[in-house]
C-alpha positions as CSV (number, residue, x, y, z in Angstrom):
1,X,-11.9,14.7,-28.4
2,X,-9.8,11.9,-29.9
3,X,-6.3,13.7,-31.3
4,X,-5.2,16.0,-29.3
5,X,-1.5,17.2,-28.8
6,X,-0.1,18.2,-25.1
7,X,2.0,20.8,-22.7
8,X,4.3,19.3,-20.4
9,X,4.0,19.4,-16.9
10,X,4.4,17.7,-13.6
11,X,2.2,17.9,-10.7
12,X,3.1,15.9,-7.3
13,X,0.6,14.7,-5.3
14,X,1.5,13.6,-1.5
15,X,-1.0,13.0,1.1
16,X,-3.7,11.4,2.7
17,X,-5.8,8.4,1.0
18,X,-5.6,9.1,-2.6
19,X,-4.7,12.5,-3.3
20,X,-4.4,15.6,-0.5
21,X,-2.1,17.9,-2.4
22,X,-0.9,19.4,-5.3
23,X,2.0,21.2,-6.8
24,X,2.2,22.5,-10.0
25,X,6.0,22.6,-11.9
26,X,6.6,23.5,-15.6
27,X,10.2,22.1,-17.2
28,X,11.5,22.6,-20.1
29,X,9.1,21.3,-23.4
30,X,10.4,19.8,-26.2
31,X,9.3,21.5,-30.0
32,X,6.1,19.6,-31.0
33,X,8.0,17.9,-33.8
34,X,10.1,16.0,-30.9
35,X,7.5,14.8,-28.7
36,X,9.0,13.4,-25.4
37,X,5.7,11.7,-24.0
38,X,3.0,10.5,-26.3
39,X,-0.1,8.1,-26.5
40,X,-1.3,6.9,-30.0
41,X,-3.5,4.2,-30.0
42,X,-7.8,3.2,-30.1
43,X,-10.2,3.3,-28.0
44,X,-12.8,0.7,-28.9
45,X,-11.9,1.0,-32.5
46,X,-11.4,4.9,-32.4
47,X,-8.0,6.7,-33.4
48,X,-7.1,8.4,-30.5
49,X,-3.4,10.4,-30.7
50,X,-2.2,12.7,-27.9
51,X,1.6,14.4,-28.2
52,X,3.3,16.4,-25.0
53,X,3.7,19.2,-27.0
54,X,0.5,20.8,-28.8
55,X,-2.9,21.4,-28.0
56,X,-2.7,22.8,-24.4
57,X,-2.7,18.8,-23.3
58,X,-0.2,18.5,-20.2
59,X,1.6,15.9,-19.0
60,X,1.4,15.0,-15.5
61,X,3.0,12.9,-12.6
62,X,1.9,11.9,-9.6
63,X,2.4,10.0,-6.2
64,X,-0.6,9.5,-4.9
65,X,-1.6,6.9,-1.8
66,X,-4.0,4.6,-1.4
67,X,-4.7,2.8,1.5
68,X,-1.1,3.7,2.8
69,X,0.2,2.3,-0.1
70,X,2.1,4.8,-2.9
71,X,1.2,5.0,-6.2
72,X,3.0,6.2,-9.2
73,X,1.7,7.3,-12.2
74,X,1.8,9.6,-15.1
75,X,-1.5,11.2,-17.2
76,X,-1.5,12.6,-20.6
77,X,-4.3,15.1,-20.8
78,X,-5.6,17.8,-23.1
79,X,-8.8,18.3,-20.8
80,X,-11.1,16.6,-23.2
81,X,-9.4,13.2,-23.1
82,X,-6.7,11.9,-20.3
83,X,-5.4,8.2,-20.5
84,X,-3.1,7.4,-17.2
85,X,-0.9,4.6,-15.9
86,X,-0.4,3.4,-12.4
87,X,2.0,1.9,-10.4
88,X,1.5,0.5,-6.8
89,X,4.3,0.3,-4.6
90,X,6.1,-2.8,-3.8
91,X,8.1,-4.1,-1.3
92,X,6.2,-1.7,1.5
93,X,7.7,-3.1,4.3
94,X,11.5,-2.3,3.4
95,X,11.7,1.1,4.3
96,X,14.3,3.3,1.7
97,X,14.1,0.6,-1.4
98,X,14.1,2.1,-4.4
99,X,10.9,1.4,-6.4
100,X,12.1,2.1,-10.0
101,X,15.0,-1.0,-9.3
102,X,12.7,-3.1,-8.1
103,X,10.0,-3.5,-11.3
104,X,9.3,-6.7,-11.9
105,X,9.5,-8.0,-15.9
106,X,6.5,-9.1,-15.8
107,X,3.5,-6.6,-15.3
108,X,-0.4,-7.7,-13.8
109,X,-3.4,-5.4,-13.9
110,X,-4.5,-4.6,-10.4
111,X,-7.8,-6.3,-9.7
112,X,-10.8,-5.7,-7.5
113,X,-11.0,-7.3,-4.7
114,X,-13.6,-10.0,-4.0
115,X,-12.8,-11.5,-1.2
116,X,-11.7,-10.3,1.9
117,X,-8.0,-9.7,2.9
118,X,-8.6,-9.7,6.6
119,X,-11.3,-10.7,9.0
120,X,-10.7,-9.3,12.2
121,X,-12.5,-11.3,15.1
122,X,-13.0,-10.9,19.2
123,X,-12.6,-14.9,18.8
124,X,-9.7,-15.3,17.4
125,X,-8.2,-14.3,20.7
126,X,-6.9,-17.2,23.1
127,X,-8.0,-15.4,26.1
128,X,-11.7,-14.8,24.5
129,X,-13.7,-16.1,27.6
130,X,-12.6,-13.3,29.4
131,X,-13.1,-10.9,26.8
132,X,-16.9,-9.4,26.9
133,X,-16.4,-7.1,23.2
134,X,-13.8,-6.0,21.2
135,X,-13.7,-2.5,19.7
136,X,-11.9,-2.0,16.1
137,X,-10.6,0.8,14.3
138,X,-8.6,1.2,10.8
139,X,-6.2,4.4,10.6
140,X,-9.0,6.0,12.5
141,X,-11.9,5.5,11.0
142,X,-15.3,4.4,12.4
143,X,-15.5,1.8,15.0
144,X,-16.9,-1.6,14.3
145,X,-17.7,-3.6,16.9
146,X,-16.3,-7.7,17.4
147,X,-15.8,-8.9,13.8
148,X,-13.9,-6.4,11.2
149,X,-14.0,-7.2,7.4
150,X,-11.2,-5.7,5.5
151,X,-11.4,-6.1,1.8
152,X,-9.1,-3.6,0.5
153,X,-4.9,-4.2,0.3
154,X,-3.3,-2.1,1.8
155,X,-0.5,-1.2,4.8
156,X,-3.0,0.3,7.7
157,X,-3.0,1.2,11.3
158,X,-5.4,-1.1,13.0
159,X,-6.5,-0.7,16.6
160,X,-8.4,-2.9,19.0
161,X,-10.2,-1.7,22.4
162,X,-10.2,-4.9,24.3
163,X,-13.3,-4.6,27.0
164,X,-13.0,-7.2,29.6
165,X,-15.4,-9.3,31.1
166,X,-14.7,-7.5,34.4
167,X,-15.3,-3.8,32.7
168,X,-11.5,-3.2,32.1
169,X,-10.4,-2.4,29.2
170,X,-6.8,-2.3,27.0
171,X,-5.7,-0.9,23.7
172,X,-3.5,-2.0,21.4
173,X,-2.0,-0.8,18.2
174,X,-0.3,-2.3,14.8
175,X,0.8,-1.8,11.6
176,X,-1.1,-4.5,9.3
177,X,-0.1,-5.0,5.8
178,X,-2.5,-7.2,4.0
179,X,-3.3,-7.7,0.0
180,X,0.7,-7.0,-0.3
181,X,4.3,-9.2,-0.4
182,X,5.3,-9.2,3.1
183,X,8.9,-9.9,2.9
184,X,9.2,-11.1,6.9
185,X,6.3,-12.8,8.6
186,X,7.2,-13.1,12.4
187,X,5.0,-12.7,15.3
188,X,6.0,-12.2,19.2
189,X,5.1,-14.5,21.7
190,X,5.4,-14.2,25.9
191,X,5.2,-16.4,29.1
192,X,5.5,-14.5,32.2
193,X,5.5,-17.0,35.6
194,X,4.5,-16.7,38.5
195,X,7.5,-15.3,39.9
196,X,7.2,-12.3,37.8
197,X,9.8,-13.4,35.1
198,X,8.6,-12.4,31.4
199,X,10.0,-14.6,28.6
200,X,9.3,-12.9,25.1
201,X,10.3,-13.6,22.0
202,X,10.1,-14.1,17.9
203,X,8.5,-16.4,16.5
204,X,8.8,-17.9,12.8
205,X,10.8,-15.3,11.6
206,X,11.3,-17.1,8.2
207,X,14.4,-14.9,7.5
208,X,17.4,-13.9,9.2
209,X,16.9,-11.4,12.0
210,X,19.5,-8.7,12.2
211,X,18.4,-6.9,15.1
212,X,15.9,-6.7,17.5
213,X,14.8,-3.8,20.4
214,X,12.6,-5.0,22.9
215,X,10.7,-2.0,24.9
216,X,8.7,-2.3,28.3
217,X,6.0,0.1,28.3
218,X,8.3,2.7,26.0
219,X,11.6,1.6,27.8
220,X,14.5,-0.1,25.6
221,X,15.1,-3.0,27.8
222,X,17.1,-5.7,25.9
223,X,18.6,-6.1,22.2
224,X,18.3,-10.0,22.0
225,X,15.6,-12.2,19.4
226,X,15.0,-13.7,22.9
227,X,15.0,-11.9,26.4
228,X,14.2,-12.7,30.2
229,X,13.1,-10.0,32.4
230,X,12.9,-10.9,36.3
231,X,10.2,-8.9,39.0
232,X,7.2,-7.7,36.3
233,X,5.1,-5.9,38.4
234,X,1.5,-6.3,38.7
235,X,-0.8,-4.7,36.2
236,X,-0.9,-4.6,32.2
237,X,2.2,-3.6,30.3
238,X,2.8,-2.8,26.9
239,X,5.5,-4.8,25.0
240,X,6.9,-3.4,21.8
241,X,9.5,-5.1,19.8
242,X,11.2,-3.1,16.4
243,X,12.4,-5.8,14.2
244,X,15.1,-5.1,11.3
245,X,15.2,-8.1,8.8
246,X,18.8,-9.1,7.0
247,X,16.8,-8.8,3.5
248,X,15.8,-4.7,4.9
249,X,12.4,-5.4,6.0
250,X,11.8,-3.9,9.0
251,X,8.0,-4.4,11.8
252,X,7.3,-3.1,14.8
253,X,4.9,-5.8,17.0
254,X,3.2,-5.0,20.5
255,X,1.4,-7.2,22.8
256,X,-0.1,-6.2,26.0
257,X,1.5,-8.8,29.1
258,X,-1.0,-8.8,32.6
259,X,1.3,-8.6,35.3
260,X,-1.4,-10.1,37.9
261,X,-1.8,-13.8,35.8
262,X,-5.8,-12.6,35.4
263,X,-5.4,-13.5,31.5
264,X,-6.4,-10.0,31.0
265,X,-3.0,-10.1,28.0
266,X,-3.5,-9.1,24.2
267,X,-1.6,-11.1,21.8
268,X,0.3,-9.5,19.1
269,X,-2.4,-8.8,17.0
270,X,-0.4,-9.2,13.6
271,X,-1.4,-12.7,13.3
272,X,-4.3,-11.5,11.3
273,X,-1.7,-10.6,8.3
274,X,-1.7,-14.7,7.5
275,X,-5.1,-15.9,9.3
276,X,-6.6,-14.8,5.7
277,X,-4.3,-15.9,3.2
278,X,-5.0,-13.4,0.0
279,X,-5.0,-14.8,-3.3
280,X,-3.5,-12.0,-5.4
281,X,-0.9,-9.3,-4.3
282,X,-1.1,-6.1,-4.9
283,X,3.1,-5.2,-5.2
284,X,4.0,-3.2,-8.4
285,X,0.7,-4.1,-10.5
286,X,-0.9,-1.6,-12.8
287,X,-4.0,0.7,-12.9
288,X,-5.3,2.1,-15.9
289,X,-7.6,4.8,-15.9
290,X,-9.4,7.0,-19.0
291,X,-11.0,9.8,-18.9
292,X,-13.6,11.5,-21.5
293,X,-16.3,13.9,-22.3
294,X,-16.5,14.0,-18.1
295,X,-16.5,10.0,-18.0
296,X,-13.8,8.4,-15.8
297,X,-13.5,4.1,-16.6
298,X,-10.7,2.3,-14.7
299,X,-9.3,-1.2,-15.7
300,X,-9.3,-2.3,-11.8
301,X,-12.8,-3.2,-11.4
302,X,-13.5,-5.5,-14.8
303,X,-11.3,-8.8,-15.6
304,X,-7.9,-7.7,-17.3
305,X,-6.4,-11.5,-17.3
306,X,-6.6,-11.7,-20.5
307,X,-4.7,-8.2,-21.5
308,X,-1.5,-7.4,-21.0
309,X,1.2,-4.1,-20.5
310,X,4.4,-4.8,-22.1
311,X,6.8,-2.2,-20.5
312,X,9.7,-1.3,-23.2
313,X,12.2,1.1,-22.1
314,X,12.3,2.7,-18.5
315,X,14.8,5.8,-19.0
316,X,16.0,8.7,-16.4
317,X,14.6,11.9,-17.9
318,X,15.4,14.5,-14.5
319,X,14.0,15.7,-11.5
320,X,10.7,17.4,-10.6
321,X,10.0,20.4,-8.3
322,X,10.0,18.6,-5.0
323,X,13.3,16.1,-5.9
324,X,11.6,13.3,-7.1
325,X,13.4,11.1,-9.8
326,X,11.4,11.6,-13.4
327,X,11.8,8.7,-15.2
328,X,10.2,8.6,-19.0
329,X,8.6,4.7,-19.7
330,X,7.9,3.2,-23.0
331,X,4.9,0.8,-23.0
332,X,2.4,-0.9,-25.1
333,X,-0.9,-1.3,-23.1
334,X,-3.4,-3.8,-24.3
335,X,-6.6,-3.1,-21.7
336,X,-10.2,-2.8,-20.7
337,X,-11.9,0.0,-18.5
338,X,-15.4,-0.1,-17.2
339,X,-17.3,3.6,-16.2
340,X,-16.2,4.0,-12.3
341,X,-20.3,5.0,-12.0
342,X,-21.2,1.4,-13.7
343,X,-23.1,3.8,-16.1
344,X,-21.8,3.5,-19.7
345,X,-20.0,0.5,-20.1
346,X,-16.6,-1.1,-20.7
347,X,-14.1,0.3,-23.3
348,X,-11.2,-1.2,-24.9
349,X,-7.8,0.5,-25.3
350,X,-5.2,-0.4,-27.2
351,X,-1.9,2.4,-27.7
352,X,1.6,3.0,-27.6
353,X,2.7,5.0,-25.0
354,X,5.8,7.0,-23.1
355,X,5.0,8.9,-20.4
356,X,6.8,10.3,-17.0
357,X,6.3,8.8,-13.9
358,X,8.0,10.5,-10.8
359,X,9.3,7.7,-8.0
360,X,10.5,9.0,-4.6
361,X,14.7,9.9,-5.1
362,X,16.4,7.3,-2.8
């Protein structure tokens, strides 16, 4: 049903990948003859009109995550037909920014990805002859065995079981953001002697390092970009550097150092984050979804270069239930969707718009 009127509400969604709860919080609605969020536009031709307001249509927000990323966005709904808006997060690895200062001017759809963001190989590794298989998993998931595609952006936790040629075996852990703006590229490198001395440090920082903790299998052992650590004894260690960044971004690397010289060491296994350079970044673009008569079509998977969303006005409006910062944005989105089932075909909407999108309170 195209031209229906809506109820205000917001509904905050934390969680797990995509959505894994829900809260429900009623404020205070405007009379229907002063409409506060609103979409009036076409769908392939078609008036279409909703108003916060009338109707029993709500207005929602959201911040869901995807892939470890947030996203924000806001849905107009009467039930029948729901258009939303959303906004990934930028700027991920700067813990505390706030996301509604940081929009850019210029707004992207999100797009599909076709091509991988990482490939995650056993030889990639300098120490690969004495490496018989390499073990992967992504925030848990299923293990995949020597060579890991990863086509989605996203910030994840990606492990690697290391199984050497001599039936040992080592695990190490990192943080991989990939398809996304990192804002401080570094690795960590070591060189222990045969003395037992380990050298570690950063490497390519590209911007200014403020700080740096060094820790020796969980033990804070030096504050320095560079460090020297006499007597390492034998066996394999686990070397963790925390990283904080003069722009605010701030990593955490690890490397596993063999203290008997067998080669039996892990590299920090970061430098996947540039081994696959991506070509588009994921940082504050926009998702567009529309729902009706049951049908769900999203504008991420079908070419949106040639449409645009002209954000107007970005206005404080209050806070929701859980503290969040409400903030109501006036737009003009110009966009095609395609059915998420590949089913019934492409769409193209065209409306005026202000809805509420909730952003974390900083």
């Amino acid at each position: 049903m195209r031209g229906a009127r809506a109820y205000i509400a917001f509904i905050v969604v934390f969680g797990g990948l995509l959505i894994t709860s829900c809260k429900k919080h009623t404020i205070d609605q405007p009379n229907s003859t002063d409409p506060v969020f609103t979409a009036e536009g076409t769908i392939d031709g078609s008036a279409f009109n909703l108003v916060a307001g009338d109707d029993n249509a709500y207005m929602f927000t959201s911040i869901q995550e995807e892939n470890g990323v947030q996203l924000f966005t806001g849905n107009l709904s009467d039930g029948d037909l729901s258009v939303e808006i959303g906004i990934y997060d930028g700027m991920i690895d700067i813990p505390g920014h706030v996301s509604i200062n940081s929009l850019p001017s210029d707004h992207v759809f999100s797009k599909e990805s076709t091509a991988p963001v990482a490939v995650l190989s056993k030889d990639a590794f300098p120490n690969v002859d004495v490496i018989d298989y390499v073990v992967w998993t992504v925030d848990g998931g299923a293990p995949v065995t020597n060579d890991l595609t990863i086509m989605e952006p996203g910030k994840y936790q990606v492990c690697a079981t290391i199984y050497f040629t001599d039936s040992s075996s080592e695990e190490l852990c990192s943080e991989m953001i990939l398809g996304y703006e990192r804002h401080a590229n570094c690795t960590i490198k070591h060189f222990l002697n045969q003395n037992g001395t380990l050298t570690a440090w950063v490497v390519d920082p590209q911007v200014a390092i403020e700080k740096v903790e060094w820790f020796l299998n969980d033990v804070l052992i030096s504050e320095n970009p560079e460090f020297a650590y006499d007597s390492l004894p034998g066996g394999n260690h686990i070397l963790r550097s925390q990283i904080s960044f003069e722009n605010g971004a701030k990593r955490t690397k690890s490397m596993i150092v063999d203290g008997d010289l067998s080669g039996k060491f892990i590299d920090d296994i970061t430098f996947f984050e540039t081994s696959t350079l991506a070509l588009l970044y994921r940082d504050f673009n926009i998702r567009v979804k529309l729902e009706e008569n049951g049908i769900t079509y999203a504008s991420d998977i079908i070419n949106n270069n040639a449409n645009t969303v002209s954000f107007e006005d970005v206005s404080y409006y209050g806070k929701d239930v859980n503290g969040n910062s409400v903030y109501k944005v006036r737009a003009h989105v110009v966009a095609t969707v395609q059915d998420v089932q590949n089913v019934n075909g492409t769409l193209d909407l065209d409306f005026e718009t202000t809805f509420g999108i909730a952003f974390p309170t900083e």
